[in-house]
C-alpha positions in Angstrom: 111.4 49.2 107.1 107.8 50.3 108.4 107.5 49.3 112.5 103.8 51.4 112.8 100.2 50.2 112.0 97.3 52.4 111.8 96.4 50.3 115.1 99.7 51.1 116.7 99.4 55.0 115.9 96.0 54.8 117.7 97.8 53.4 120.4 101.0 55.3 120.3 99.3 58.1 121.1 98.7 57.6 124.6 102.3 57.0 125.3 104.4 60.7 125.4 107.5 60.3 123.3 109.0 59.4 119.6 108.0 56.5 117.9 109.2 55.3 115.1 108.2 53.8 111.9 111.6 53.8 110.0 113.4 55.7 107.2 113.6 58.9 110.0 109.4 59.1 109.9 108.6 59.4 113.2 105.1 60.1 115.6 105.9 62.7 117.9 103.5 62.0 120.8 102.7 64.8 123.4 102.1 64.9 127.2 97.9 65.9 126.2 98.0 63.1 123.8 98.8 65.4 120.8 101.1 63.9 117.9 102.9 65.2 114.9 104.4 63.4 112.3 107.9 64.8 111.5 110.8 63.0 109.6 114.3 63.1 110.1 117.0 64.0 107.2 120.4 64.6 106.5 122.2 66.4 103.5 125.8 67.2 103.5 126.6 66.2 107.3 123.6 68.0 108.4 120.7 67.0 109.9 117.4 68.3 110.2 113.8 67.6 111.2 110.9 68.4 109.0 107.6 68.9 110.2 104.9 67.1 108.2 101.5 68.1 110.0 99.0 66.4 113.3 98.6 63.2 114.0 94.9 64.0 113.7 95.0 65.4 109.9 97.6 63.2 108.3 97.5 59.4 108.3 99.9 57.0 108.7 100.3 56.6 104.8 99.8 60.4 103.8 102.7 60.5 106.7 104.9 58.2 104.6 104.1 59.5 101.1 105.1 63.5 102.3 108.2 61.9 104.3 109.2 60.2 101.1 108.6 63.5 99.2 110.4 65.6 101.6 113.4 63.5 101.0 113.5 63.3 97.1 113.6 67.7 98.1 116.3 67.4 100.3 118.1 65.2 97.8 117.4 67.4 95.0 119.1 70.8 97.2 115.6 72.3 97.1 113.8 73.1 100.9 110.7 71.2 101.7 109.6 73.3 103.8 109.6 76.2 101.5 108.1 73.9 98.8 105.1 73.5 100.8 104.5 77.1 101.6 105.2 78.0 97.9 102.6 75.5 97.0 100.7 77.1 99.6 100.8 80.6 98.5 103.7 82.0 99.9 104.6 84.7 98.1 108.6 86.2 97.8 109.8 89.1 99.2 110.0 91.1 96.0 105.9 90.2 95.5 105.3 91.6 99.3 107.7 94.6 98.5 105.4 95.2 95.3 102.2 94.8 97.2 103.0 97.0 100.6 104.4 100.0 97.8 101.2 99.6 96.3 99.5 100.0 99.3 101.1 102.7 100.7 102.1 104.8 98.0 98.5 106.1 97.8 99.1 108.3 101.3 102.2 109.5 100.5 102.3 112.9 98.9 105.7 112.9 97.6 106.1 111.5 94.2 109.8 111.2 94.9 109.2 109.7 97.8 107.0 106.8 96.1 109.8 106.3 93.6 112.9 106.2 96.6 110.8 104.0 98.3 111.1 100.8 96.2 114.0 101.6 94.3 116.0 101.5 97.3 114.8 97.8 97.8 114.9 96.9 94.4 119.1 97.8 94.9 119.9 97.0 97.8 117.7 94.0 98.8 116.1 92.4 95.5 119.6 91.1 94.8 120.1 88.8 98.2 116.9 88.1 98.8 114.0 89.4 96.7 113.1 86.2 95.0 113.2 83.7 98.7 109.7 83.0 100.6 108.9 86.1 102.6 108.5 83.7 105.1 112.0 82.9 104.7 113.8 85.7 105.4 115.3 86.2 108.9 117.9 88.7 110.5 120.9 87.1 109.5 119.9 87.8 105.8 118.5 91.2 106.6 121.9 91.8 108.8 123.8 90.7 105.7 122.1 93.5 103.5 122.4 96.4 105.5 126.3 95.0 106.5 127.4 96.9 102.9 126.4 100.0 103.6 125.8 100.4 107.0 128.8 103.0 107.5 129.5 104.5 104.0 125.7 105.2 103.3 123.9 105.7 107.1 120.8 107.4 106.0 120.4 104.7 103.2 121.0 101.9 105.2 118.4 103.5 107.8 115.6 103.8 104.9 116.2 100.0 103.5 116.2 98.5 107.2 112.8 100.3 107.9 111.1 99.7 104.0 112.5 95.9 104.6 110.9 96.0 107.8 107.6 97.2 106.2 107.6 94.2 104.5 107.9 91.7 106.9 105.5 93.0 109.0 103.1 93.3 106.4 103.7 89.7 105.5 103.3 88.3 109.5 100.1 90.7 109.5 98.2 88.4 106.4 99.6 85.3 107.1 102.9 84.5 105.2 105.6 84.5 108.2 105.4 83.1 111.8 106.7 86.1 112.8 107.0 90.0 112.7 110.1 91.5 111.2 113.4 90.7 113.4 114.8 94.3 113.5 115.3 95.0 117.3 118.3 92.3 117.4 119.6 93.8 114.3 121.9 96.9 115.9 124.1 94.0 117.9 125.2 92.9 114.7 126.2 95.8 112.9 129.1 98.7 113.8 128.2 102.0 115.2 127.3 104.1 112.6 128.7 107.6 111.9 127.4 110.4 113.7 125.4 113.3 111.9 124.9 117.5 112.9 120.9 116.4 112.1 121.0 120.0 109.8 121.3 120.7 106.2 124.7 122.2 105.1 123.3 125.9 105.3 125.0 129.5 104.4 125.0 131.9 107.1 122.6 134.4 106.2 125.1 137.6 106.1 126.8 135.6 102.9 123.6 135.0 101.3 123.6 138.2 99.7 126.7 138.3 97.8 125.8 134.4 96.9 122.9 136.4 95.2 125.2 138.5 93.2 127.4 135.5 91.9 124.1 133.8 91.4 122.6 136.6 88.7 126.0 136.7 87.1 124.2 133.9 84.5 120.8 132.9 83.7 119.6 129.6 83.7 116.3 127.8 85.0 118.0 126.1 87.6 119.3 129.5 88.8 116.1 131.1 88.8 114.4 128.6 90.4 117.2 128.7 93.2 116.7 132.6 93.6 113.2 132.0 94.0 113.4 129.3 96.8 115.8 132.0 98.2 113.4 134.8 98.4 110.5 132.5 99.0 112.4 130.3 101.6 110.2 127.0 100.1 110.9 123.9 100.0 113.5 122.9 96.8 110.4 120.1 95.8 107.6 123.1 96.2 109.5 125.5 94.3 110.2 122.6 91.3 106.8 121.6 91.4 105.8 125.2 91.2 102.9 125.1 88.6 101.2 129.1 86.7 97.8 127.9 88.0 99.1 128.3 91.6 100.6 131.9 91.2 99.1 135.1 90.9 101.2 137.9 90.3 99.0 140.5 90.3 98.0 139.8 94.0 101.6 139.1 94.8 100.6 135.6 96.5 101.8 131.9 95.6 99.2 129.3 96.8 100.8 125.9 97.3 98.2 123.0 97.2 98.0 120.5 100.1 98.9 117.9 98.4 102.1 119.1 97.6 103.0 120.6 101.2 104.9 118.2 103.7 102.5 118.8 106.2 99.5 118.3 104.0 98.1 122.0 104.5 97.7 124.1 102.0 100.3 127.0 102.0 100.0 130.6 100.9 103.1 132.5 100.3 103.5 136.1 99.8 106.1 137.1 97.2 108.1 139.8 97.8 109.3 142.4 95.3 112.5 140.4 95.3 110.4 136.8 94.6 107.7 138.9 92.0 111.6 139.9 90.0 112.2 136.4 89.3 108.4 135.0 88.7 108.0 138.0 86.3 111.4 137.0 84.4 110.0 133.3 84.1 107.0 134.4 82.7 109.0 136.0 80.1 110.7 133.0 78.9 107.6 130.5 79.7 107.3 128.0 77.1 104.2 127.9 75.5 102.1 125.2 77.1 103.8 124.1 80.1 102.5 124.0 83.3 105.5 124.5 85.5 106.6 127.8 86.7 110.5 126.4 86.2 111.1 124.3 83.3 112.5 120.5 83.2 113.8 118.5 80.9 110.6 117.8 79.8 107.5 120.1 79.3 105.5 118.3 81.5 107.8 116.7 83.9 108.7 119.1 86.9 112.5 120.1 87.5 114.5 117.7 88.4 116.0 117.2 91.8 119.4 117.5 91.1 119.1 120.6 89.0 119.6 122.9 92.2 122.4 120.9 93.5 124.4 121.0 90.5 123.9 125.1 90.5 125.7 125.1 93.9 128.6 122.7 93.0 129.2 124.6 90.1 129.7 127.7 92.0 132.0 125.7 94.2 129.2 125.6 97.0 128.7 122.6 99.6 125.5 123.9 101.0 121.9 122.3 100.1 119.6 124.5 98.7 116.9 123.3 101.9 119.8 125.0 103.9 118.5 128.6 102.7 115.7 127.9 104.8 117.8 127.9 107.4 119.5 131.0 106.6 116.1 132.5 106.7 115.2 131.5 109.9 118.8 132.1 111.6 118.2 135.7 110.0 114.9 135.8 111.6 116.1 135.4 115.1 119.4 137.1 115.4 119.1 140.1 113.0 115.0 140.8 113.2 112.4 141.6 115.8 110.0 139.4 114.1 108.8 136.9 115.9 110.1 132.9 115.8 106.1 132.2 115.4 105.9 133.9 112.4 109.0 132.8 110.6 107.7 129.4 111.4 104.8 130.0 109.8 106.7 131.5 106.9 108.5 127.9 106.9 105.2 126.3 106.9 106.5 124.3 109.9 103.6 122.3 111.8 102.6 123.0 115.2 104.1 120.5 117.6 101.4 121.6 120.3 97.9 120.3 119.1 95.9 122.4 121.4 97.8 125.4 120.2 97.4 124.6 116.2 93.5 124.0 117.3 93.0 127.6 117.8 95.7 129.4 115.7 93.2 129.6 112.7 94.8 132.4 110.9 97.5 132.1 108.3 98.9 135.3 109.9 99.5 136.3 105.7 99.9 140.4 105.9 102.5 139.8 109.2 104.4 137.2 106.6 104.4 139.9 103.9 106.1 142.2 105.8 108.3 139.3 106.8 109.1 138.2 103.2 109.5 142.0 102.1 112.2 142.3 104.7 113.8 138.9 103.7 113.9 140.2 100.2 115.9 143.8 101.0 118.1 141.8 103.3 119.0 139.3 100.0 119.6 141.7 97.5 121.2 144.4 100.0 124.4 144.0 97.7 122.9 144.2 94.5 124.0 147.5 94.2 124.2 149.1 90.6 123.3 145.7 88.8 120.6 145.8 86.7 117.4 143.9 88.6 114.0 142.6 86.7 111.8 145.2 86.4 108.6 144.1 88.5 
């Protein structure tokens, strides 16, 4: 039964404390003079108090209408709070997720990359919570998500609780939560994870040429294009992505575009008798219109990502093919006088020091030759009587 007037809610609030008009509405009257309506429900042994907006916005009867609605909610298993933000504009987590990839995507130079970066989500969060408020979501939830694969997929789990993180903090930046992401509590919650070397399963470089031999007893793309991030020691994704408008055999050079390079430089490698063998070989068998050096599935779809890994397991190999970078520069430092600088630059490894990067200007190319020549006598030093390419 209704207890409160429009007279007595004038009145109520210059008295601090509840006051109530029945049916769990009640005026919540601060010590400045500041009220709130709220009302009181229960559902299933639980109660709960629902905020319904000031004292100074909401009148006594718009107070008793949304109290009445909010109760018909509660009734109906649906939350009134997340009614009114829906009705608001609230968007869900999946919408958000959709939006910050959208954003983002455009500074990100790794096609791959883009793809991981909301398929992960779409796997292992859509599924709990990717159609709740984003306003809804708290660490509990977020715990629960990274909870199944936490320990049997670390570097996974690290990716979704960062992208999921992404989210929610792009959400409390326009608006839609009242707060930013609640990672830092989430490590108390979840087990220690594994621990990792940090390093790509590599080959040590004095087995990488006899790998070579095995590695020319067939001929396939994805062999080629493994002998060529070999001799090149490029990235497996620059090497894939490898396009005939980037190479010039006749100069002996491979210019990697910017946009294609991890560090965003452009990168200008110098191919090495060894490297020219296997360009010259894929020129050979180039498919008429394509645009990549190594061929995919499809003409004008790079190689995939996998193709190199499966080489290596079908040879009975656990290393990576990124780990023949690290053959190279191992080779570098304990069986060369060249200098680390150089092989970094080889790598196309950025400068940690900024000052220093300022001023080193030059690509240091005709050192790197030299380098890469070397490189290439040291990988096919057991080639012996085969038969090689003819450059």
């Amino acid at each position: 039964m209704a207890k409160l007037t429009a007279t007595a809610v004038k009145a109520a609030l210059n008295k601090p404390g509840r006051h109530s008009d029945g049916d769990g509405l009640i005026l919540a009257v601060g010590a400045g003079g500041n009220g709130s309506w709220m009302v009181r429900v229960q559902k299933d042994g639980k109660r709960r108090d629902i905020g319904l907006g000031a004292a100074s916005k909401v009148t006594l009867s718009q107070a008793r209408a949304r109290a009445t609605e909010a109760r018909a909610q509660v009734e109906a298993g649906l939350d009134p709070v997340a009614q009114r933000r829906k009705a608001a504009g609230i968007p869900t987590f999946r919408e958000v997720a959709a939006q910050v990839h959208a954003e983002h995507k455009k500074g990100w130079k790794n096609g791959k990359h883009q793809d991981q970066w909301i398929r992960t989500l779409e796997l292992y969060a859509f599924p709990t919570f990717g159609d709740r408020l984003v306003s809804e979501i708290d660490g509990p939830a977020v715990r629960d998500v990274l909870a199944e694969i936490w320990t049997d997929k670390p570097e996974t789990a690290r990716r979704v609780r960062q992208r999921i993180g992404a989210v929610l903090d792009w959400a409390y930046s326009k608006g839609h939560r009242d707060s930013e992401a609640p990672m830092r509590s989430l490590s108390k919650g979840l087990p220690r994870q594994p621990k990792k070397t940090g390093h790509y399963a590599a080959m040590p470089f004095a087995d990488v040429p006899s790998f070579l031999v095995r590695l020319r007893e067939r001929e396939t793309w994805g062999r080629l294009a493994l002998a060529a991030a070999i001799f090149t020691a490029a990235r497996s994704g620059e090497i894939r992505g490898a396009q005939w408008s980037e190479v010039d055999l006749d100069k002996a050079l491979w210019t990697v575009p910017a946009e294609r390079m991890k560090a965003g430089k452009e990168h200008v490698v110098p191919l090495s008798p060894a490297a020219l063998r296997v360009f010259r070989r894929v020129q050979e068998l180039r498919t008429e219109g394509c645009a990549f050096v190594f061929n995919g599935a499809k003409r004008d779809k790079p190689m995939s990502d996998m193709t190199l890994i499966k080489v290596l397991r079908d040879m009975g190999e656990s290393v990576t093919a990124h780990g023949f970078r690290s053959s190279f520069r191992d080779w570098v430092s304990e069986d060369t006088q060249f200098s680390g600088d150089l092989a970094e630059a080889a790598l196309a490894h950025a400068i940690p020091n900024k000052v220093e990067a300022a001023y080193r200007r030059g690509n240091l190319l005709e050192k790197r030759r030299g380098l890469m020549d070397a490189w290439g006598r040291h990988c096919e030093a057991q080639l012996g009587g085969l038969l090689r390419l003819a450059c």
